[in-house]
C-alpha positions in Angstrom: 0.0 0.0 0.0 1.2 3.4 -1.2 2.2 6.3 1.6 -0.6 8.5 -0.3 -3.3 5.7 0.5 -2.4 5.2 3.7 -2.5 8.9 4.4 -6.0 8.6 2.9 -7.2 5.9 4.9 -6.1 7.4 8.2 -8.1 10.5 7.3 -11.2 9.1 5.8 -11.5 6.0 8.6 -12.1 8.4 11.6 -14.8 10.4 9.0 -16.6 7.6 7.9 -16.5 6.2 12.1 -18.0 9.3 12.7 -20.7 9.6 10.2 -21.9 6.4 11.2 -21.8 7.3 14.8 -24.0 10.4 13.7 -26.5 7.9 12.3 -26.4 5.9 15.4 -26.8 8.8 17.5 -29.7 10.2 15.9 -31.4 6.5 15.5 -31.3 7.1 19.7 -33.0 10.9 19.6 -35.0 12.4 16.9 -33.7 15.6 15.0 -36.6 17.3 16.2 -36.2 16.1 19.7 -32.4 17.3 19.4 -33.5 20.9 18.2 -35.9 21.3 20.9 -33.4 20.8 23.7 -30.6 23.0 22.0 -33.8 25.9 21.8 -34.6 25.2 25.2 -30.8 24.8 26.7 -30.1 27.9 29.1 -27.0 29.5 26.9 -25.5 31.3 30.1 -24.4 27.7 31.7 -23.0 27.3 27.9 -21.4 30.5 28.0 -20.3 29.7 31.3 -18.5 26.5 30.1 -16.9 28.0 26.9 -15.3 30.7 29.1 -13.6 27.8 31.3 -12.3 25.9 27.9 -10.9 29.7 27.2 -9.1 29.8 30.1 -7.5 26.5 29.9 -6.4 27.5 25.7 -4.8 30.7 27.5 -2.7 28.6 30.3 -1.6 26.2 27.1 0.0 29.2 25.1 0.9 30.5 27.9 2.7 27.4 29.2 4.7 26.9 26.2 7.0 29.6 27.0 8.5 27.4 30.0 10.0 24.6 27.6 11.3 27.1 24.9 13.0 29.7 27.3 15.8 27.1 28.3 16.4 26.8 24.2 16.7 30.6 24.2 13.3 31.2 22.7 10.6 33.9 24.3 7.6 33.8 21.6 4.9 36.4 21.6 1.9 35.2 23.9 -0.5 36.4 20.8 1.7 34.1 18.5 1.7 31.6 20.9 -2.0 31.5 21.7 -3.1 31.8 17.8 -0.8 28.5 16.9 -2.5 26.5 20.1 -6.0 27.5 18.5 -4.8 26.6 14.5 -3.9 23.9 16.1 -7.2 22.2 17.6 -8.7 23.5 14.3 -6.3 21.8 12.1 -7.1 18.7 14.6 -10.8 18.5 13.4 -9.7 18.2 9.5 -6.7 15.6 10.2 -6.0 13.7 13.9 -2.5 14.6 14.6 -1.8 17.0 12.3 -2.6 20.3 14.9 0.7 19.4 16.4 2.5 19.8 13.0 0.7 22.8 12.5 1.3 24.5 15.8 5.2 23.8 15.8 5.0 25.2 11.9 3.3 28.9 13.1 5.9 29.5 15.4 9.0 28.7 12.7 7.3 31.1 10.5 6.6 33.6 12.9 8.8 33.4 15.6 11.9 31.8 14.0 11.6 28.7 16.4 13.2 25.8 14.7 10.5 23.2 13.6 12.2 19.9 15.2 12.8 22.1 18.6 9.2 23.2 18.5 7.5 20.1 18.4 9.5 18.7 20.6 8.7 20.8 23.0 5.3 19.9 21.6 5.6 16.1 22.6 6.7 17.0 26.1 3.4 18.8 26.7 1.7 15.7 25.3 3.5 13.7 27.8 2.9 15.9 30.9 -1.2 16.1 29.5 -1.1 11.9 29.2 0.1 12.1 32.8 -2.6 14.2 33.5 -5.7 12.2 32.0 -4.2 8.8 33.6 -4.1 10.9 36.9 -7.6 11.5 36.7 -8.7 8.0 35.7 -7.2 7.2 38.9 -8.9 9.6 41.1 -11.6 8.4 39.4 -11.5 5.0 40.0 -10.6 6.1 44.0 -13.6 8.1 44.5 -16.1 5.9 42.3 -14.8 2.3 43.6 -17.4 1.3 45.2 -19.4 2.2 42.2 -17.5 0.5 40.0 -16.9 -2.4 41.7 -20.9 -3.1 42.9 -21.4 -2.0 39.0 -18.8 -5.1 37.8 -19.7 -7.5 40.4 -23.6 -6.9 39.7 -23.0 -7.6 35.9 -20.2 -10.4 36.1 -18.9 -13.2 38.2 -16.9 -12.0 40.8 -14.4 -15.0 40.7 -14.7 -14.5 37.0 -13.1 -10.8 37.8 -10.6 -12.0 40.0 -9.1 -14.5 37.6 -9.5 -11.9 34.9 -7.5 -9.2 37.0 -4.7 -12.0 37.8 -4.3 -13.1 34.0 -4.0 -9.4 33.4 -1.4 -8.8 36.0 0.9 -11.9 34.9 0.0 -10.7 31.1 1.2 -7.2 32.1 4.4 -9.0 33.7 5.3 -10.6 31.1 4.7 -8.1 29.0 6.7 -6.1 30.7 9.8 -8.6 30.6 9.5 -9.0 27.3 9.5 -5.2 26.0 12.8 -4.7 28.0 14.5 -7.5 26.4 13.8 -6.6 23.1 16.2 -5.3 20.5 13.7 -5.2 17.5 10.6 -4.7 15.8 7.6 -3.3 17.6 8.8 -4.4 21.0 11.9 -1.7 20.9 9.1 0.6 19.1 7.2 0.2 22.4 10.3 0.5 24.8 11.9 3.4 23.1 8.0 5.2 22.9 8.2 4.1 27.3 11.7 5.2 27.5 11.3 8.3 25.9 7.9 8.8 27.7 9.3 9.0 31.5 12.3 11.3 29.8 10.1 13.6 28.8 8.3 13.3 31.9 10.8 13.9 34.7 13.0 16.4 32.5 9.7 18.3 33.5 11.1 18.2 37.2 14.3 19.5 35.7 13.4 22.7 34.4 13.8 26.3 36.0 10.1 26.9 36.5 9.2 23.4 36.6 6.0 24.3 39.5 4.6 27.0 37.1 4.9 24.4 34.2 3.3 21.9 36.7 1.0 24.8 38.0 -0.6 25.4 34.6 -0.9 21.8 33.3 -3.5 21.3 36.6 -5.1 24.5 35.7 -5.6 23.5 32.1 -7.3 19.7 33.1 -9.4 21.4 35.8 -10.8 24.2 33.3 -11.5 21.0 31.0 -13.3 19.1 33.7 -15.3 22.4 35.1 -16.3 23.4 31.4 -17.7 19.5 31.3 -19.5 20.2 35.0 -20.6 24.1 33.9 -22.6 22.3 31.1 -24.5 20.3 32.4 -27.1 22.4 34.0 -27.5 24.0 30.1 -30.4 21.1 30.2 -33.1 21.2 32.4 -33.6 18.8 35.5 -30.2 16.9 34.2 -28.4 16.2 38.0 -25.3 14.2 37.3 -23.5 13.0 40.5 -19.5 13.7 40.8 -18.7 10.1 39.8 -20.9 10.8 36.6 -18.7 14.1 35.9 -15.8 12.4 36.2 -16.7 9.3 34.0 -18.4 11.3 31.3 -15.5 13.7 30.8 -13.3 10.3 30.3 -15.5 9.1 28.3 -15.4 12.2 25.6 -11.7 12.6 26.1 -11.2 9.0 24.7 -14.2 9.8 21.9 -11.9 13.4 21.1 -9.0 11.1 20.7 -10.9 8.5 18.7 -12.4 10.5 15.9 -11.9 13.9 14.2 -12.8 15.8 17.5 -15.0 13.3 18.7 -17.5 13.8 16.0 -20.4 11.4 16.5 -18.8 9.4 19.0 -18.7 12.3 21.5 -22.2 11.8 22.4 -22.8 8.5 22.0 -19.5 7.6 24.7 -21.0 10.3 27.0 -24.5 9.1 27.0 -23.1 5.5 27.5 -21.2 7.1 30.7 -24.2 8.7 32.2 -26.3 5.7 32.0 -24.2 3.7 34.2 -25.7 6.0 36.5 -29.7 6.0 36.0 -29.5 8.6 33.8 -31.8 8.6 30.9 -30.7 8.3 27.7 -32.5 10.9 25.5 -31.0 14.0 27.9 -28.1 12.0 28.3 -27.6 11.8 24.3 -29.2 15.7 23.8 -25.8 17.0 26.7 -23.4 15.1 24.8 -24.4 17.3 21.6 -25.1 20.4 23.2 -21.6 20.0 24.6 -19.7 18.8 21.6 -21.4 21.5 19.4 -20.3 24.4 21.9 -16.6 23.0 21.9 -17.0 22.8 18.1 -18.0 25.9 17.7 -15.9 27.6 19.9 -12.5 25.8 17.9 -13.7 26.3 14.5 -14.6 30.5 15.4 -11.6 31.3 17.3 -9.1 28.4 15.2 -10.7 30.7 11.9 -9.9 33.7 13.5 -6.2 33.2 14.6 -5.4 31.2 11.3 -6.6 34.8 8.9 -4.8 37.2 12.1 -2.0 35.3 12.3 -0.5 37.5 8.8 -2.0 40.5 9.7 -0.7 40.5 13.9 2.7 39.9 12.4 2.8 42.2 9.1 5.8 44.2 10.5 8.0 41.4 11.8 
């Protein structure tokens, strides 16, 4: 298979996922239905929302500087900001690709060296990684009870058990087997592991590591809060802390799935709310209302950096 067709594949897989995941969606809830809870959301809880997922795009830019002022770099915070926003944009069309894109503004208009700006790039993605695992975990601490009642009630306990010690000796040998390897995809994985914790304690190595560490919190909380702020946009929609957690997961892993989560967004986030009672059609409507304001939000401001961008830096 040709480079070209491969690049075509990987592009047109995640659309084609995501159409049909439309079709699903809307197979679930009516059009109509649909329309009549984005008339009736209350916009100010929306608004409210948007303003956190502003904030967190602001710490990112703004965060940047820490890992390219030890190469000698200071970017503009405009420049910095616009490239983060091209970039989610350039995420919707291609997966991946806002990365290329964001290291590319700044070579053009800050004179930051394209391999030294997305590395820098790849170490965010690491410290972010870090981040979503974290909150898995705090997830699985405060919802264990939940999770476990919800596992036992559905499957064998003994079942489980066995299950969790196959995976533990799996992961072990695993494990055993990575290091050892000198080839193929196992030295792919432990070069991807090695370079992974590099990238994660150099963090801890840098002059203003806390603010670095400071602002990656800030970002993930402004993502979890614009989630939370949401949810009242529907009326009589009470989702439990556990179900705030789980949902936001749940569309993180659908944003990384598909071309910014399109159709699966609200599918994977209905699917996370019903674990907790909650019905499906408001379930189903939130997960749209709340793709559809991040959508909109990246599309508007990613246009409006990507025309700015020439015109903020006509007299460099």
């Amino acid at each position: 298979m040709s480079l070209s067709a491969k690049k075509i594949i990987k592009i047109a897989l995640p659309l084609i996922l995501g159409g049909f995941l439309v079709w699903y969606s809307l197979s679930k809830v009516s059009v109509a239905t649909l329309l009549q809870y984005f008339k009736d959301a209350n916009y100010s809880w929306i608004a409210l929302g948007l303003f956190f997922g502003i904030l967190s795009h602001l710490s990112r830019a703004y965060r940047w500087k820490f890992l390219l002022e030890p190469m000698g770099y200071k970017p503009d915070f405009g420049n910095s900001t616009m490239a983060v926003l091209v970039a989610y944009l350039v995420n919707y069309a291609v997966p991946r690709a806002g990365e290329v894109s964001r290291a590319a503004v700044m070579t053009n208009y800050e004179d930051i060296p394209f391999e030294k700006g997305f590395g820098t790039i790849v170490a965010e993605r690491m410290a972010d990684l870090l981040m979503m695992l974290s909150i898995v975990a705090i997830t699985l601490f405060v919802q264990f009870d939940f999770i476990y009642q919800l596992l036992t009630k559905n499957f064998d306990p003994t079942k489980i058990m066995l299950l969790l010690a196959l995976l533990v000796v799996a992961f072990v040998v695993f494990t055993r087997s990575v290091k050892k390897a000198e080839s193929g995809i196992g030295l792919k994985i432990k070069n991807f592991v090695v370079g992974l914790v590099e990238g994660v304690t150099s963090i801890f190595k840098m002059k203003n590591k806390w603010a670095f560490i400071f602002h990656t919190v800030f970002i993930w909380v402004m993502y979890v809060l614009m989630f939370w702020a949401t949810i009242p946009a529907i009326e009589g929609l009470q989702v439990p802390l556990g179900g705030v957690l789980i949902g936001f997961i749940a569309g993180g892993f659908a944003i990384a799935a598909t071309n910014g989560g399109i159709g699966l967004y609200p599918v994977a986030v209905a699917g996370a709310l019903a674990l907790f009672g909650i019905a499906e059609e408001p379930s189903t409507a939130f997960g749209w209302i709340m793709w559809t304001a991040q959508t909109a939000m990246i599309i508007v401001f990613g246009g409006l950096a990507f025309l700015l961008l020439p015109i903020y830096n006509k007299n460099k």
